[in-house]
N, C-alpha and C positions, 0 to 999 in steps of 0.2 A: 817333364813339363817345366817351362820356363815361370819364374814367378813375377807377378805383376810386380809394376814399378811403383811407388809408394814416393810420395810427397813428403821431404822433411817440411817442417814446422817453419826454419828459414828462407825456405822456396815459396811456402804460403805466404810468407811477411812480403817478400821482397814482389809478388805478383799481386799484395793487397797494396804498396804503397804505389804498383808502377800506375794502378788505378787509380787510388786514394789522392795522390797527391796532386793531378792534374785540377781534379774535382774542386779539391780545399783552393786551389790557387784561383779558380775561374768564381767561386762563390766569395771567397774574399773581396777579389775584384767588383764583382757585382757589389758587394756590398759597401765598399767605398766607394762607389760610384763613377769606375772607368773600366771601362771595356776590356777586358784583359784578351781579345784575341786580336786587338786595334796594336797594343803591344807586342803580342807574339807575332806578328807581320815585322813589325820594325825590328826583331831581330839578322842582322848581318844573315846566316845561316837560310832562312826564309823568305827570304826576296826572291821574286821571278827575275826574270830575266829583263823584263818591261823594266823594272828599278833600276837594272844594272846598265841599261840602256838609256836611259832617263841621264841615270847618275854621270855616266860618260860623256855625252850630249853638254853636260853643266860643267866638268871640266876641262871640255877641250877648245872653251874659248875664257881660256886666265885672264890672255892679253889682249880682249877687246876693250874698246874706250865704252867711259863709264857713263851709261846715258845719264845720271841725275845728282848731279855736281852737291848740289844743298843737302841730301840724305847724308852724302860722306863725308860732310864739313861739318853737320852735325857730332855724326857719329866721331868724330876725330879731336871735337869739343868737351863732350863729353868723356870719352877717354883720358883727356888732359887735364880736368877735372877730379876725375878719378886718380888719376896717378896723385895729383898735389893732395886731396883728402891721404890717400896712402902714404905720402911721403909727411904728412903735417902727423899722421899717425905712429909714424917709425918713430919719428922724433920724438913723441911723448913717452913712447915705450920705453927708448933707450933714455930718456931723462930719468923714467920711474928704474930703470934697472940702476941707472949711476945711485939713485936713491937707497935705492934696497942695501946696495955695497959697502955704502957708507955707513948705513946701519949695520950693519952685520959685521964691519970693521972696528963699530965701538964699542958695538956688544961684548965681542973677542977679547977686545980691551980690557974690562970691565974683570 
């Protein structure tokens, strides 16, 4: 007579967390207050075909003309703004770094 097969202790963990773990993520979710299968859709892996259809659709016209000139001159303003805060940014940094150097060079000194 053949002997029945017998469950280690690791086979039970590893078939309580493939359960467990879905659970804890989807009540998490709930519990911060977003939809966690609104997410597991947006995963790459999970999309139909409709999305990838969709998706293709949106890039196969790059180089059409842009119907609404003001959104882009906006958004193009606002980037140039952004860059000058980042660039007035670096500057302080590397002032504070020349700082810190010249401390650290009197220190030495000392």
């Amino acid at each position: 007579m053949a002997q029945k097969y017998k469950m280690t202790g690791c086979a039970k963990f590893f078939i309580f967390l493939i359960i467990a773990v879905p659970l804890a993520y989807i009540g998490a979710s709930y519990y911060n207050g977003s939809d966690p299968f609104a997410k597991i859709k947006e995963i790459e892996i999970f999309k139909t075909d409709k999305d990838n259809s969709l998706k293709d659709d949106q890039t196969k016209n790059i180089n059409a003309p842009v119907v609404n000139e003001s959104t882009l001159k906006k958004e193009l303003e606002l980037k140039n703004e952004e860059i000058e805060f980042l660039n007035k940014k670096i500057k302080k940094l590397e002032d504070l770094v020349n700082q810190q150097k010249e401390e650290l060079e009197k220190l030495r000194k000392k």
